[in-house]
C-alpha positions as CSV (number, residue, x, y, z in Angstrom):
1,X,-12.0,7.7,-14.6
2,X,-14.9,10.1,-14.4
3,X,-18.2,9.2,-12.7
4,X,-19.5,5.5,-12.6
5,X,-22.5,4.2,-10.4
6,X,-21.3,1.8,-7.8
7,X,-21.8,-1.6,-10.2
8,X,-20.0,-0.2,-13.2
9,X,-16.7,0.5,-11.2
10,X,-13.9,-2.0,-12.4
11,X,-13.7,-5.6,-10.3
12,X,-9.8,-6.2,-9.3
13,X,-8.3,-9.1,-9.8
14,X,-8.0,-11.3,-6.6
15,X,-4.9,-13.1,-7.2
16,X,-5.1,-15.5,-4.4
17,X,-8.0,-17.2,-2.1
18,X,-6.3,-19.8,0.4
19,X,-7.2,-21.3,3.7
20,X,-9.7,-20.6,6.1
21,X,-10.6,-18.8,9.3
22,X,-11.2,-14.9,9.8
23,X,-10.6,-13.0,6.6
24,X,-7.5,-11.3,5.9
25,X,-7.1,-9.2,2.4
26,X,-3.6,-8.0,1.1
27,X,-2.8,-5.3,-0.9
28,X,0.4,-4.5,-2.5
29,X,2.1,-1.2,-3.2
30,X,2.7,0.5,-6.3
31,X,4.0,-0.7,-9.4
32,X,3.7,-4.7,-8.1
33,X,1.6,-7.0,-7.5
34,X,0.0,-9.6,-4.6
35,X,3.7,-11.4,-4.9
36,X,4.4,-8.6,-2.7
37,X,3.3,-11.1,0.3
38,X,5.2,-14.5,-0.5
39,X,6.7,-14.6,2.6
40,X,3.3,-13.5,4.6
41,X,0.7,-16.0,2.9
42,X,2.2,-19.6,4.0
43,X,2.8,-17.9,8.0
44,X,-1.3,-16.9,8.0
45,X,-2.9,-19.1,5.7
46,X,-3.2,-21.8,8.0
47,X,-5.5,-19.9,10.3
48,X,-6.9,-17.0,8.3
49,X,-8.7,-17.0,5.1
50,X,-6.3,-14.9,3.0
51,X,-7.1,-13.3,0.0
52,X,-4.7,-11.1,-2.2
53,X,-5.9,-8.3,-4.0
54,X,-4.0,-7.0,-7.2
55,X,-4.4,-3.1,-7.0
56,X,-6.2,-0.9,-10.0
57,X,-3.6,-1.0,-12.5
58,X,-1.0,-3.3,-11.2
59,X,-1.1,-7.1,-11.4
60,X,-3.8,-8.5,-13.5
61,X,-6.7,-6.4,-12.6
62,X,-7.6,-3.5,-15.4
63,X,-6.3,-0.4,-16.3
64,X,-9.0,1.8,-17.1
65,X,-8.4,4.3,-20.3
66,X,-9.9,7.0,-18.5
67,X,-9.3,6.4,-14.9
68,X,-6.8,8.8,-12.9
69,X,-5.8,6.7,-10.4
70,X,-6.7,8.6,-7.1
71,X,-7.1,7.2,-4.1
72,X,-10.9,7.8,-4.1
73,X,-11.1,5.7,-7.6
74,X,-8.0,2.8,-5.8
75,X,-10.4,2.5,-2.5
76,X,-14.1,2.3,-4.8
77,X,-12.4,-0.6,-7.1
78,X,-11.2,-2.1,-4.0
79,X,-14.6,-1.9,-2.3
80,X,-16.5,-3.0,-5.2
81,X,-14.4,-6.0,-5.6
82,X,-14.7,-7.0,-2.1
83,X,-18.6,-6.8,-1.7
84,X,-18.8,-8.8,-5.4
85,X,-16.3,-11.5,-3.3
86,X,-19.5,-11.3,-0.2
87,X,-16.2,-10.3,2.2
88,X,-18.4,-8.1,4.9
89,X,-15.3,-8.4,7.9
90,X,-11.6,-8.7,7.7
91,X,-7.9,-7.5,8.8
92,X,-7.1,-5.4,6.3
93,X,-3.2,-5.2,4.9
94,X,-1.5,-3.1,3.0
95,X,2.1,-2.1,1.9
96,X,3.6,0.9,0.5
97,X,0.9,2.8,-1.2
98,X,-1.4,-0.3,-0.2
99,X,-1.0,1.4,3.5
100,X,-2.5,4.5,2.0
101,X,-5.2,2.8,0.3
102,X,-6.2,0.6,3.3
103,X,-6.1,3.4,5.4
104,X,-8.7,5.1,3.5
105,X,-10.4,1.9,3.0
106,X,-10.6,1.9,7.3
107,X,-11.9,5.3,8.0
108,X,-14.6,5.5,4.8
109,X,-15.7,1.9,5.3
110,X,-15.4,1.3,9.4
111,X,-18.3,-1.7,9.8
112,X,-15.6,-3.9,7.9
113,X,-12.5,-3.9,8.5
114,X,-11.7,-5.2,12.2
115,X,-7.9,-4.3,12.6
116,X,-5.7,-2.7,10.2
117,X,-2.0,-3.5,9.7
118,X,0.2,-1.1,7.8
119,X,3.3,-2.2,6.4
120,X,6.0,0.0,5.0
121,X,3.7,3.4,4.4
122,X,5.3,6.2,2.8
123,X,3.6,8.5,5.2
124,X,5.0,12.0,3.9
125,X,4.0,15.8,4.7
126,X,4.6,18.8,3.1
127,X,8.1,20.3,4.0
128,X,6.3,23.3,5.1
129,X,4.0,21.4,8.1
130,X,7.5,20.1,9.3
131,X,9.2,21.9,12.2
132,X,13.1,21.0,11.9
133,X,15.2,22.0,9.3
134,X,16.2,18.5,8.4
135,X,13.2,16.6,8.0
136,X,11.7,19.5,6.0
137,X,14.9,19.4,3.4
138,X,14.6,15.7,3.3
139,X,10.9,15.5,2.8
140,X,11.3,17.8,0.1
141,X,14.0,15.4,-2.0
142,X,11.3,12.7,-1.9
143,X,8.9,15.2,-3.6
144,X,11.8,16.4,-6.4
145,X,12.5,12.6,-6.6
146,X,9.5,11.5,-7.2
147,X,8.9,14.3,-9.7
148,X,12.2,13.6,-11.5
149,X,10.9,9.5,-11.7
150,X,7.3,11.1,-13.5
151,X,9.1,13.5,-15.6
152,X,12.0,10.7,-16.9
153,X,10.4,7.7,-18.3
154,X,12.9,5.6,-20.1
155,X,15.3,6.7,-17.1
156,X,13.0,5.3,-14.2
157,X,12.0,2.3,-16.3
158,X,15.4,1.5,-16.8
159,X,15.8,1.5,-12.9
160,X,13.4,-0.4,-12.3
161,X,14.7,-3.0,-14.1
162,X,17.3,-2.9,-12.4
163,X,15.7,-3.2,-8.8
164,X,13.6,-5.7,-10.1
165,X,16.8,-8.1,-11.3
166,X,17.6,-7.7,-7.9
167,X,14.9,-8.5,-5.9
168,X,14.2,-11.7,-4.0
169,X,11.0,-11.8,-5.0
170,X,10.1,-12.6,-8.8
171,X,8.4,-10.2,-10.6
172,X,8.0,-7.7,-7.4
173,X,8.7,-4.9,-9.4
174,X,7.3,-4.0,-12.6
175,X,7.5,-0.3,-14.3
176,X,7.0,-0.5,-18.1
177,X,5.6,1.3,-20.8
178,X,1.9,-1.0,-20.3
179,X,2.4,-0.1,-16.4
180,X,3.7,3.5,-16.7
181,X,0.2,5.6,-16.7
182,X,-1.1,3.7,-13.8
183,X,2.3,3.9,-11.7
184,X,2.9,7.5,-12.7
185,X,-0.9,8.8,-12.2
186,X,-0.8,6.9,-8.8
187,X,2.5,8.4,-7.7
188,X,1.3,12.0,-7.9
189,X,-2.0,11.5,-7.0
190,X,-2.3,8.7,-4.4
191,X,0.9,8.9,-3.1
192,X,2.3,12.7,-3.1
193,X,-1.3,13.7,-2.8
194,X,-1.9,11.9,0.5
195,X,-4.5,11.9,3.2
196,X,-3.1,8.9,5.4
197,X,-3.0,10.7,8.5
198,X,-6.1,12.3,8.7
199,X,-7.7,9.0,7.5
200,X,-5.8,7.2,10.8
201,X,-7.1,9.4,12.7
202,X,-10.6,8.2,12.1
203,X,-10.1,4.5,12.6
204,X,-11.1,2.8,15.8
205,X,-9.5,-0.5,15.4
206,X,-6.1,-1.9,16.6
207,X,-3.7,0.0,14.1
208,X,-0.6,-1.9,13.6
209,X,2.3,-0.5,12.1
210,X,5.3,-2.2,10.4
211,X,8.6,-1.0,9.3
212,X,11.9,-1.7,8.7
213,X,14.3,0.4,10.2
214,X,16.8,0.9,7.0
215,X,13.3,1.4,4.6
216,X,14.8,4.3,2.2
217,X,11.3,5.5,1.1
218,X,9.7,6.2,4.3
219,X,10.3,9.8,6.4
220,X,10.7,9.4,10.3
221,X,8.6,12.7,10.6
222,X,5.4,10.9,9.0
223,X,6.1,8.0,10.9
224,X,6.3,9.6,14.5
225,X,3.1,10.9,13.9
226,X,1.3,7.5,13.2
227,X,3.3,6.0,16.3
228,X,1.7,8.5,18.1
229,X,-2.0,7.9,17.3
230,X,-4.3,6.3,19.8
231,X,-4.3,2.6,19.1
232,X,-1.4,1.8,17.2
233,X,1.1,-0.7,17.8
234,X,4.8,0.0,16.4
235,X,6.7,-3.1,14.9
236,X,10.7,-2.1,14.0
237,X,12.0,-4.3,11.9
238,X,16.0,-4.1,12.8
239,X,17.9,-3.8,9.4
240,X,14.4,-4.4,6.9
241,X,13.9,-2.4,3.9
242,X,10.9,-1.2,2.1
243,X,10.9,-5.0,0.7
244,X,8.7,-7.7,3.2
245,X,11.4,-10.3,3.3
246,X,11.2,-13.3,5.6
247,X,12.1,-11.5,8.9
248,X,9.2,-8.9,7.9
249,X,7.2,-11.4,6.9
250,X,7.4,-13.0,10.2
251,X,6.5,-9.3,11.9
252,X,3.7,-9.1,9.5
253,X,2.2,-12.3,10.5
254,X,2.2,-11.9,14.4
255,X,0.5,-8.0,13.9
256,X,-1.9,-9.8,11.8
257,X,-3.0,-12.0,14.7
């Protein structure tokens, strides 16, 4: 998307506005939508205003013809759509590459968000700033994987399918040929092309991180490093995946608050 002033950026789609209390706002990972959090809404709504977000892209907010999904043009959409909706103050949420986003979010836009809860972040590094063999030769298959899922089309959308018919959660995942230039643009270039941890590192609010322990997409180095930060709080999830089923959901709500 090349330059716009701050009022022609494109309002999201906020896919949900229930209860009341202190503002909470969820966003979803890549290639989905706010149905990401059907287990989390009905344990928070009752005391938090929650409001779900549907990512640039994804869900029912716009896809752009010229945007390039970075996480620069993710975080202004986001912000835009948030001062339109007169939220000033909030927990911010976000899974999978809705961690990245909202970690951005919390370091370029600090006066808002008042605790920040991460949920299943791909946190990855470039094999070469990993010490051990190991993790460097598997951070490296997430980078050919990823770049065999951009460079296949019919192939990934076929397995996405295939995840999806198998999901608890209806329509959780959704890679198609009306999805593909947002889930591939955002892939490479919010996802591979990363800057979580030096965004964490400039938050000053409780940090909470969630994970499951059996979550295929996410690399223990990344993850000891955001454990390690000041002010975060580490949530294992024994036996969750990269999906926030009830048991997460549950997690989720307590780091929430």
């Amino acid at each position: 998307m090349g330059f716009r002033l701050p009022w022609q950026r494109p309002l999201l789609h906020i896919a949900g506005d229930v209860g009341d209390g202190p503002v909470v706002v969820l966003l979803h990972g890549i290639a989905s939508s706010s149905v990401t959090f059907e287990y989390v809404v009905p344990l928070v709504e009752g005391r938090h205003r929650t409001v779900s977000i549907d990512l640039l892209g994804f869900g029912g907010s716009p896809a752009p013809e010229d945007a390039t999904y970075t996480i620069e043009e993710h975080v202004a959409a986001l912000h835009r759509t948030l001062r339109h909706a007169r939220l000033r103050s909030f927990v911010l949420v976000g899974h999978s590459m809705g961690a990245l986003i909202a970690a951005r979010y919390a370091a370029s836009h600090r006066r808002a968000v008042t605790r920040l809860v991460l949920v299943s972040p791909p946190i990855y590094l470039t094999p070469a700033e990993i010490g051990p063999a190991f993790d460097r030769a598997a951070m490296g298959l997430y980078f050919r994987l990823y770049e065999f899922l951009r460079a296949n089309k019919q192939f990934t959308i076929r397995a996405a399918a295939g995840l999806a018919r198998l999901s608890p959660i209806k329509n959780l995942l959704d890679v198609s040929e009306k999805s593909w230039n947002p889930f591939v643009l955002s892939l490479e270039r919010s996802i591979e092309s990363q800057t979580a941890l030096s965004d964490l590192v400039q938050v000053d609010v409780p940090i909470h991180l969630v994970y499951g322990t059996l979550d295929p997409f996410l690399h223990p180095a990344g993850l000891r490093i955001v454990e390690s930060l000041r002010g975060v709080t580490a949530h294992r999830v024994q036996g969750g995946d990269h999906i926030i089923r009830p048991r997460m959901a549950r997690v989720v709500a307590t780091a929430i608050g």
